[in-house]
C-alpha positions in Angstrom: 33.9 103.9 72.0 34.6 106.1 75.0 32.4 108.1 76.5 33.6 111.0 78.8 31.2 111.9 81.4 30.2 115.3 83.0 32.7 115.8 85.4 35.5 114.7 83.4 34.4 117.0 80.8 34.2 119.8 83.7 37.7 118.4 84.5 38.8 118.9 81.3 37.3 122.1 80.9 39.2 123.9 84.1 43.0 122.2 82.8 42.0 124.1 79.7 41.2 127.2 81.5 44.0 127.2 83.7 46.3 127.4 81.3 45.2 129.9 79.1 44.7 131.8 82.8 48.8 131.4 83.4 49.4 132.4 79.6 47.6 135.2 80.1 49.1 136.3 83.6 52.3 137.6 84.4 54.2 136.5 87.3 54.0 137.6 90.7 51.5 138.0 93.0 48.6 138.0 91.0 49.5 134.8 89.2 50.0 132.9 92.5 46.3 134.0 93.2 44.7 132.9 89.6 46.8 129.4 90.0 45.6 128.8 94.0 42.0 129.5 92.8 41.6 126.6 89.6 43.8 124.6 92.2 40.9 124.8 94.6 38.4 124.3 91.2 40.1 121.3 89.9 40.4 119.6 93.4 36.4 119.9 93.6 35.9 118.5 90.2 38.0 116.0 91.4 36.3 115.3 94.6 32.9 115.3 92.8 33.8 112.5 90.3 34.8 110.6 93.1 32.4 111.3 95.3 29.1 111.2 92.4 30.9 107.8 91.0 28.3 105.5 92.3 25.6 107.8 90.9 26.3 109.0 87.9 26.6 104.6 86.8 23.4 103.9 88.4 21.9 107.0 86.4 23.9 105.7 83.3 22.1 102.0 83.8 18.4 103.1 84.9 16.1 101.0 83.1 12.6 102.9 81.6 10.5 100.6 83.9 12.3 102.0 87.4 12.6 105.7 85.9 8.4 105.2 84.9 8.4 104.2 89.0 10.6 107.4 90.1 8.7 109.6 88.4 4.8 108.4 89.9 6.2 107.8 92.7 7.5 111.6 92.8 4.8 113.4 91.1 1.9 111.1 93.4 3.6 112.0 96.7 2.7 115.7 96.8 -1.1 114.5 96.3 -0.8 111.6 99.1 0.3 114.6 101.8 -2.1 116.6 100.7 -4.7 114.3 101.5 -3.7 113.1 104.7 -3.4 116.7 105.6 -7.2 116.8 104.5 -7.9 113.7 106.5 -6.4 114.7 109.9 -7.8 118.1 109.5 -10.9 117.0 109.5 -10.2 114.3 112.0 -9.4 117.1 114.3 -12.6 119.1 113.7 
């Protein structure tokens, strides 16, 4: 079974809107416009699967036992500034 991932979905999602966009433009000016613009979308969707590759399979393969670590590690941090902020406050008094 294949499983599509976000960007491909967002991928998928701006091919789908840019051609109901040309359907529902008439040619000219206006249409050159509309079709630069999801050129410019898709190209970013495209850069940002490339570019999030590495990321998005290491989020995909995360273990419970390194996401438990991530998350103390980011909620205890906050309370280790705080108290070296207490500590060289009063150090300074």
């Amino acid at each position: 079974m294949t499983t599509t991932t976000v960007s491909e979905q967002e991928e998928e999602r701006l091919y789908e809107e840019l051609r109901r966009a040309l359907e529902d433009v008439e040619e000219g000016e206006q249409r050159q416009r509309v079709l630069n613009r999801m050129i410019r979308q898709l190209k970013f969707a495209k850069w940002r699967k490339e570019r999030m590759r590495k990321f998005d399979t290491y989020c995909q393969n995360v273990t419970p036992a390194t996401l438990w670590i991530i998350l103390g590690t980011g909620a205890l941090t906050p309370v280790l500034l705080f108290s070296m902020f207490i500590w060289v406050s009063l150090w300074v008094e």
